[in-house]
TITOR-121465 format. One record per atom (N, C-alpha, C): residue in three letters; residue number from 1; y negated, x negated, z; atom name. Coordinates in steps of 0.05 Angstrom, whole numbers, plus 5000, padded with zeros to 4 digits. Example, Ala and Ser with C-alpha at 12.3 -4.5 7.8 and 13.67 -1.06 7.14 Angstrom:
residues 2
{type->ALA seq->1 v->5114 u->4736 w->5156 atom->N}
{type->ALA seq->1 v->5090 u->4754 w->5156 atom->CA}
{type->ALA seq->1 v->5066 u->4736 w->5156 atom->C}
{type->SER seq->2 v->5045 u->4743 w->5142 atom->N}
{type->SER seq->2 v->5021 u->4727 w->5143 atom->CA}
{type->SER seq->2 v->4999 u->4742 w->5157 atom->C}
END
This chain:
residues 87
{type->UNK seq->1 v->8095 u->7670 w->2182 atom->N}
{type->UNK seq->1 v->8114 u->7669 w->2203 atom->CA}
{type->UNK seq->1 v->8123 u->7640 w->2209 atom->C}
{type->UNK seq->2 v->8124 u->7625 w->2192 atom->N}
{type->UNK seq->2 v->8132 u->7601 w->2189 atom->CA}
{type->UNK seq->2 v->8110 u->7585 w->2205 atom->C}
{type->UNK seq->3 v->8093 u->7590 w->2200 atom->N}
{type->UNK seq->3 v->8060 u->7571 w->2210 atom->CA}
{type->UNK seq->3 v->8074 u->7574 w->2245 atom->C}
{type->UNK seq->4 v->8071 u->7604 w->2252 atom->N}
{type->UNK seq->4 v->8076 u->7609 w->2284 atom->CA}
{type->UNK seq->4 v->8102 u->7594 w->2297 atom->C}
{type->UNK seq->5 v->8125 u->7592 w->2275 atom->N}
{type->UNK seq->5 v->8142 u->7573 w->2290 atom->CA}
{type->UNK seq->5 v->8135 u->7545 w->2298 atom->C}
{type->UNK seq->6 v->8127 u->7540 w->2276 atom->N}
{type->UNK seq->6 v->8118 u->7505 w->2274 atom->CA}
{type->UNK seq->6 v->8093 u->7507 w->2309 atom->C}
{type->UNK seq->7 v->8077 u->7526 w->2306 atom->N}
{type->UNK seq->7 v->8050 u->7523 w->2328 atom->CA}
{type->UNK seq->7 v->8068 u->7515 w->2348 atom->C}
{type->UNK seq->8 v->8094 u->7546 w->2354 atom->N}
{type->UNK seq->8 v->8107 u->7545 w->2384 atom->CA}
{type->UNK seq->8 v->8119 u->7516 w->2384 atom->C}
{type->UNK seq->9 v->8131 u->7507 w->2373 atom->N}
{type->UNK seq->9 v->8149 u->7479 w->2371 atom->CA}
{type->UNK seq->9 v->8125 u->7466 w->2380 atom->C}
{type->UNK seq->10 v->8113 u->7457 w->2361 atom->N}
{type->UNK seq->10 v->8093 u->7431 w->2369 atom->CA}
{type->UNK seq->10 v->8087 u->7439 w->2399 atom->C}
{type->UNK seq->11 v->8075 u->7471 w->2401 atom->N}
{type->UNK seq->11 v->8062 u->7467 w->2431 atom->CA}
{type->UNK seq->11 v->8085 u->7467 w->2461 atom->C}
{type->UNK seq->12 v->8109 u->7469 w->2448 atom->N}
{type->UNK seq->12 v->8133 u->7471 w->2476 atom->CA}
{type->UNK seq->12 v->8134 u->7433 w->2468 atom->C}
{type->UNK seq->13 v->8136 u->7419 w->2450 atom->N}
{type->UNK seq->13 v->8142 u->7394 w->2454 atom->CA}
{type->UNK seq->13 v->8108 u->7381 w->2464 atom->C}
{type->UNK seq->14 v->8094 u->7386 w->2455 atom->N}
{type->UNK seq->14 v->8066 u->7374 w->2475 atom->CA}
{type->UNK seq->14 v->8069 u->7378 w->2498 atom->C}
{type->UNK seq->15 v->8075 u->7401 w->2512 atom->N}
{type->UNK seq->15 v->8077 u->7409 w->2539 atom->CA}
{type->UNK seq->15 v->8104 u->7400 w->2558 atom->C}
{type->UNK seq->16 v->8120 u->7398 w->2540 atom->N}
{type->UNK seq->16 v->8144 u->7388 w->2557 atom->CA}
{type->UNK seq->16 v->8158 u->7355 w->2551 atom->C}
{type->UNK seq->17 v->8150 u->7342 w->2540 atom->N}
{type->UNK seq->17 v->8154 u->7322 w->2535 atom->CA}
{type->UNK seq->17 v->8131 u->7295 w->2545 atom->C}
{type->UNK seq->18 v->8141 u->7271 w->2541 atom->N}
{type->UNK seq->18 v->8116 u->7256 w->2552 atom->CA}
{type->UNK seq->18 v->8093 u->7253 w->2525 atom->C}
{type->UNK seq->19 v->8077 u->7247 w->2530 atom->N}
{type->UNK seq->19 v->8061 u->7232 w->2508 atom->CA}
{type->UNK seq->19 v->8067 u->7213 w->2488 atom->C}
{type->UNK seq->20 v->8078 u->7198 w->2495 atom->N}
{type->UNK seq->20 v->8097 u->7175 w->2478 atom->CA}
{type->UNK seq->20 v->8121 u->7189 w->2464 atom->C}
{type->UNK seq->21 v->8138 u->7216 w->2466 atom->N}
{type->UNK seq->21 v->8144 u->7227 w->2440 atom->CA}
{type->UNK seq->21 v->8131 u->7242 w->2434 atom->C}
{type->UNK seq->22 v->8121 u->7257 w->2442 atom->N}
{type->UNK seq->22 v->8090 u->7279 w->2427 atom->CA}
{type->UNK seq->22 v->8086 u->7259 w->2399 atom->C}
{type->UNK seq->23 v->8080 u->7232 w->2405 atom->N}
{type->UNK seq->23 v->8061 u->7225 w->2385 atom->CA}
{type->UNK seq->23 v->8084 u->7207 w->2369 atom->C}
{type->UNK seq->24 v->8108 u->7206 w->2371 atom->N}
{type->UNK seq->24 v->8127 u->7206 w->2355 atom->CA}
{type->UNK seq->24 v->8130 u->7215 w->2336 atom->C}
{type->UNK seq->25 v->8140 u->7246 w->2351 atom->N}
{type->UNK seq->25 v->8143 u->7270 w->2330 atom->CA}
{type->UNK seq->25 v->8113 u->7277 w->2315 atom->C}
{type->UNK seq->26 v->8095 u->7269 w->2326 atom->N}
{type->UNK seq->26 v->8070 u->7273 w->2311 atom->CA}
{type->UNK seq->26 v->8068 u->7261 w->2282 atom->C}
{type->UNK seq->27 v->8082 u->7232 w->2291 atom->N}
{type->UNK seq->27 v->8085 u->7220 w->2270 atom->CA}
{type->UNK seq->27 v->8098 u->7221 w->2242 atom->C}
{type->UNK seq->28 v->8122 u->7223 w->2250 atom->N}
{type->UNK seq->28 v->8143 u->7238 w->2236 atom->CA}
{type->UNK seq->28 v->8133 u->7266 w->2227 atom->C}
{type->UNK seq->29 v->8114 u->7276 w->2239 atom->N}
{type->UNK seq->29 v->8109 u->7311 w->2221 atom->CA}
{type->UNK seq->29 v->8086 u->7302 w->2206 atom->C}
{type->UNK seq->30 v->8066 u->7285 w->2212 atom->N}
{type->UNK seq->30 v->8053 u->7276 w->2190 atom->CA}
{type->UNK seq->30 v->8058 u->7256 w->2161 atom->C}
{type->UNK seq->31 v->8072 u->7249 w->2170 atom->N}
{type->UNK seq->31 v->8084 u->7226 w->2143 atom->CA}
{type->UNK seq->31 v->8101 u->7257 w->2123 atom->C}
{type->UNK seq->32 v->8114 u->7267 w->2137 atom->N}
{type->UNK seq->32 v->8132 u->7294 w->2126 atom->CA}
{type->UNK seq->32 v->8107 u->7303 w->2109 atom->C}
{type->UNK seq->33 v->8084 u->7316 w->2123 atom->N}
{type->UNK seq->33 v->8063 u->7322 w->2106 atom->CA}
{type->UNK seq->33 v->8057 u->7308 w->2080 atom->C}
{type->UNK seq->34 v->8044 u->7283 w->2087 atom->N}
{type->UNK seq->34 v->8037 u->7274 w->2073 atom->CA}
{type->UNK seq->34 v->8055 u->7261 w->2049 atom->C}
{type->UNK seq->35 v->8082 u->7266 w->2054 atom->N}
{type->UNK seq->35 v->8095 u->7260 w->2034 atom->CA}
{type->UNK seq->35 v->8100 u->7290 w->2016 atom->C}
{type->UNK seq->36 v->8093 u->7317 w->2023 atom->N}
{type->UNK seq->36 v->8108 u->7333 w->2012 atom->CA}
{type->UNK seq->36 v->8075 u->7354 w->2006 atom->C}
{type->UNK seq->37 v->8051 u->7346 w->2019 atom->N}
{type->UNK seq->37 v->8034 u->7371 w->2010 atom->CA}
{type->UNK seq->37 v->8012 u->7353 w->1989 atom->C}
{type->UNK seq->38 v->8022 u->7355 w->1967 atom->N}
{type->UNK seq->38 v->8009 u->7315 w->1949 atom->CA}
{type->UNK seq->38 v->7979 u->7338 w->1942 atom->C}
{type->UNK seq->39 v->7973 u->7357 w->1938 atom->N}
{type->UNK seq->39 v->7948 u->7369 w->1947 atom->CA}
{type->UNK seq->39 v->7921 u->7361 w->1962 atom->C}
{type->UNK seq->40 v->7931 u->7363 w->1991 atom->N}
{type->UNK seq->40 v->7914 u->7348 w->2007 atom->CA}
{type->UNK seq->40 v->7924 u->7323 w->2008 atom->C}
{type->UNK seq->41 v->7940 u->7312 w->2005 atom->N}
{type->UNK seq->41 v->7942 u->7279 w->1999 atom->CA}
{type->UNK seq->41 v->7917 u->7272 w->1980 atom->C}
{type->UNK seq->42 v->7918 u->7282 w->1953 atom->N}
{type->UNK seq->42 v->7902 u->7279 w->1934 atom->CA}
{type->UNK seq->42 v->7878 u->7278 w->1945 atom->C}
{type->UNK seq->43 v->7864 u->7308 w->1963 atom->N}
{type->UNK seq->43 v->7839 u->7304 w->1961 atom->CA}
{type->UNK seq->43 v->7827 u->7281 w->1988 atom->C}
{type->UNK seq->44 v->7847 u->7275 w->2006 atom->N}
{type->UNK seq->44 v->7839 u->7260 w->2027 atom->CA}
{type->UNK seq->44 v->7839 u->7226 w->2006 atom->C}
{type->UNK seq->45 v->7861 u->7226 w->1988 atom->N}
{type->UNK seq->45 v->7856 u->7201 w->1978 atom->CA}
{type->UNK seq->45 v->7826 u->7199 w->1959 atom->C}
{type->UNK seq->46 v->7809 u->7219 w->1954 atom->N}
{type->UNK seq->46 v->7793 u->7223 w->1933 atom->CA}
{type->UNK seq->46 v->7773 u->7220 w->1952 atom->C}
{type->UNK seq->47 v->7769 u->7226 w->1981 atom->N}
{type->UNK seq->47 v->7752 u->7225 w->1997 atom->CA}
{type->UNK seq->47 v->7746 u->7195 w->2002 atom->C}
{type->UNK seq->48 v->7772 u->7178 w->2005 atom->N}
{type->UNK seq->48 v->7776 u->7153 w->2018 atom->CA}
{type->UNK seq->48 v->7758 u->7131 w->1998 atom->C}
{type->UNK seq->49 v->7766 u->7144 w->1966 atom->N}
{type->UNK seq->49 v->7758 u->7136 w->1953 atom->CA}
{type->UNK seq->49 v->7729 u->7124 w->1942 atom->C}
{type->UNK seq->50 v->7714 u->7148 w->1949 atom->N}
{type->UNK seq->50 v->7685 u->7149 w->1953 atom->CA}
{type->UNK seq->50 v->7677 u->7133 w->1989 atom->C}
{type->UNK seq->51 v->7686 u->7140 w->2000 atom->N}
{type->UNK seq->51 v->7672 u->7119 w->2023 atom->CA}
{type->UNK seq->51 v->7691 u->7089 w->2026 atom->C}
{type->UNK seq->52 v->7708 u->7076 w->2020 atom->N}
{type->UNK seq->52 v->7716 u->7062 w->2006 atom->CA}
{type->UNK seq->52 v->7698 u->7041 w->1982 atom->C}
{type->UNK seq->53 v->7688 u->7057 w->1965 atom->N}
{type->UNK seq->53 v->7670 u->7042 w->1946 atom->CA}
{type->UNK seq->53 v->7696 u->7050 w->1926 atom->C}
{type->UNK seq->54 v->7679 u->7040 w->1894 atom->N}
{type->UNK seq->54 v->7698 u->7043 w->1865 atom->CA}
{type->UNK seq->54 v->7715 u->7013 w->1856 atom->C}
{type->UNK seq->55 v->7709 u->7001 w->1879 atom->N}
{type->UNK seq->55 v->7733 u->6984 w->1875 atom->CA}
{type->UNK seq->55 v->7752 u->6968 w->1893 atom->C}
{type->UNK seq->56 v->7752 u->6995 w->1909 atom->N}
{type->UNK seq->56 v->7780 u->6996 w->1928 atom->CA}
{type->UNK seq->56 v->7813 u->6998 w->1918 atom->C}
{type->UNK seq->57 v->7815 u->6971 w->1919 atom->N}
{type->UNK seq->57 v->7853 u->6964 w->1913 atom->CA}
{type->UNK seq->57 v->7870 u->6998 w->1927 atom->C}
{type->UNK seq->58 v->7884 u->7002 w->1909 atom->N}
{type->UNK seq->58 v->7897 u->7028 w->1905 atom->CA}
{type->UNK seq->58 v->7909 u->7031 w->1924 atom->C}
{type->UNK seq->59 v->7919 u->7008 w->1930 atom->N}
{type->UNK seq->59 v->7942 u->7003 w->1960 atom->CA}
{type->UNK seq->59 v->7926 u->7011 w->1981 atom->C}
{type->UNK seq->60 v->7900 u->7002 w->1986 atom->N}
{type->UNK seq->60 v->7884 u->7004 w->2011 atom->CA}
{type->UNK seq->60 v->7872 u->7035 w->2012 atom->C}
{type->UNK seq->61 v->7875 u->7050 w->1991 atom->N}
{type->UNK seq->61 v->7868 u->7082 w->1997 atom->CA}
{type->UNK seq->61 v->7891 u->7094 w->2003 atom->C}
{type->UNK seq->62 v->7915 u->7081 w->1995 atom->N}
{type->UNK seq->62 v->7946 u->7100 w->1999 atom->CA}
{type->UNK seq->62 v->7951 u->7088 w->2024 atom->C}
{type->UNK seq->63 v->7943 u->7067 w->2035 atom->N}
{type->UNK seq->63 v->7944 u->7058 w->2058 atom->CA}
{type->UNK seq->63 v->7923 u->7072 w->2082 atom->C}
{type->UNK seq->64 v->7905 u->7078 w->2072 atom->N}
{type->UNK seq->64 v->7885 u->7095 w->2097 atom->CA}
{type->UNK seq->64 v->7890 u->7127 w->2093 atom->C}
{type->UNK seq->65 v->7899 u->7135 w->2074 atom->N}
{type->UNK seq->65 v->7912 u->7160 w->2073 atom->CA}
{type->UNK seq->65 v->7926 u->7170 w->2086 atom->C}
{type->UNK seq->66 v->7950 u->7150 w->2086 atom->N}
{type->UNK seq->66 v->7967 u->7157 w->2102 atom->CA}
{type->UNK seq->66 v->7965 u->7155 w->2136 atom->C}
{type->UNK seq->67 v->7950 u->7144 w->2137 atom->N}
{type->UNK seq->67 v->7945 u->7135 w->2166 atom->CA}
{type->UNK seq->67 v->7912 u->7153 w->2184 atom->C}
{type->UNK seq->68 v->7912 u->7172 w->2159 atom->N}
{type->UNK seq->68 v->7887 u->7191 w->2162 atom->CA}
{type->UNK seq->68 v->7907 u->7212 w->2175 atom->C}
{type->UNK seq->69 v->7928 u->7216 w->2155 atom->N}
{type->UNK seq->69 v->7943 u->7239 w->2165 atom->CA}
{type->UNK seq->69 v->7952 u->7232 w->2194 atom->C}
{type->UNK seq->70 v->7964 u->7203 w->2191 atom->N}
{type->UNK seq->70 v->7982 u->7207 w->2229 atom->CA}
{type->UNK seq->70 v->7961 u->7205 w->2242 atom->C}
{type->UNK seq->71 v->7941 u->7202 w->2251 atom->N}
{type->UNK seq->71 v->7920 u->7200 w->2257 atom->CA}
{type->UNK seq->71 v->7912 u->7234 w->2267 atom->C}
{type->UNK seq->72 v->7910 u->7245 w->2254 atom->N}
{type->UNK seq->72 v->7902 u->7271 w->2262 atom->CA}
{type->UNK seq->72 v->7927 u->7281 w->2268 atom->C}
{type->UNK seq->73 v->7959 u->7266 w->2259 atom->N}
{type->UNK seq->73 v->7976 u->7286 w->2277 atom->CA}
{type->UNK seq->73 v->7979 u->7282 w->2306 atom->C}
{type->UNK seq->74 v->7973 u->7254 w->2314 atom->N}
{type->UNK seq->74 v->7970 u->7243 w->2346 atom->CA}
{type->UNK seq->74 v->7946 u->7269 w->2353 atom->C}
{type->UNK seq->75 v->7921 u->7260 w->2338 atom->N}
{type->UNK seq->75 v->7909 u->7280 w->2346 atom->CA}
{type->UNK seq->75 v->7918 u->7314 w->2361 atom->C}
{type->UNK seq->76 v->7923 u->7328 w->2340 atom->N}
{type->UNK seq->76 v->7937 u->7354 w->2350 atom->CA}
{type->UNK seq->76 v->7960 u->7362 w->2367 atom->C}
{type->UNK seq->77 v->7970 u->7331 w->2373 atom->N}
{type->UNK seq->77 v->7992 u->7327 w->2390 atom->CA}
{type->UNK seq->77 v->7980 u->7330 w->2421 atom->C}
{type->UNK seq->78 v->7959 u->7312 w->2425 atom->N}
{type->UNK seq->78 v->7943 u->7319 w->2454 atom->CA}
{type->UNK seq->78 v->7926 u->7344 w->2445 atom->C}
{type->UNK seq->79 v->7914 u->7349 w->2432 atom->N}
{type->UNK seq->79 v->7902 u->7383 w->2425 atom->CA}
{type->UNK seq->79 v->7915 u->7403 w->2441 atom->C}
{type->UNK seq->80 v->7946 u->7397 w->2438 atom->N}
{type->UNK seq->80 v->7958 u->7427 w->2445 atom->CA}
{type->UNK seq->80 v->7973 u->7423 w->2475 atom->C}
{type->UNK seq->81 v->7968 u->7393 w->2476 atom->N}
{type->UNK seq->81 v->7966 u->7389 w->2510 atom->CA}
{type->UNK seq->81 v->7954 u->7398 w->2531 atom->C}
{type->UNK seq->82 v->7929 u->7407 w->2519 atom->N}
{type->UNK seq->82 v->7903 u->7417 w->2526 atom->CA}
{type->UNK seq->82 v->7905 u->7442 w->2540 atom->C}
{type->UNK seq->83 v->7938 u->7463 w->2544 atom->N}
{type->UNK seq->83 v->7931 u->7485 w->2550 atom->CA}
{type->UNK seq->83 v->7944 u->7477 w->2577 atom->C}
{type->UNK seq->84 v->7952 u->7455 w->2588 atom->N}
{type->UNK seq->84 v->7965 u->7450 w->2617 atom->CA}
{type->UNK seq->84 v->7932 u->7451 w->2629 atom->C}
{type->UNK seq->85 v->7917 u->7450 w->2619 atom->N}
{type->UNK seq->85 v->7894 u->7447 w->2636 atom->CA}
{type->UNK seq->85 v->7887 u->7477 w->2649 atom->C}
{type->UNK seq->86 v->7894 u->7496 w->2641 atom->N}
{type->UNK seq->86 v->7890 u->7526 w->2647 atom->CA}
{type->UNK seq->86 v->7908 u->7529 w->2681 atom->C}
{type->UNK seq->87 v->7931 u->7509 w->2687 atom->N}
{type->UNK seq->87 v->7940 u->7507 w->2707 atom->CA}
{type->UNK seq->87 v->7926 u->7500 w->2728 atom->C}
END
């Protein structure tokens, strides 16, 4: 139930807002992520890790980590923009 509130939210603020807070709040819901689901933090940092190389400074994988996540939250932010096009 929870998942379906979060979808409607994101998709009434993609649709009714400009782009430049879309990808605000994108921002802010991804850092939230990535500060609170250390799960997929872990395995995106384990990913980073291997294409990175084994002697990538710790800082520079917690640094592309995090910026993996806002990255794909801008992403899903125009994603769900995507249904003004049905107009």
């Amino acid at each position: 139930m929870i998942e379906y509130l979060v979808y409607k939210l994101i998709t009434f603020i993609s649709l009714t807002f400009p782009l430049r807070f879309t990808y605000w709040v994108a921002l802010r819901v991804a850092d939230l992520h990535y500060l609170f689901d250390r799960g997929a933090r872990e395995r995106v940092k384990k990913n980073l890790r291997r294409i990175l190389g084994p002697g990538a400074p710790e800082a520079r994988v917690i640094y592309e980590a995090r910026w993996t996540f806002r990255h794909f939250g801008k992403y899903l932010g125009e994603f769900f923009r995507f249904a003004k096009f049905d107009e």
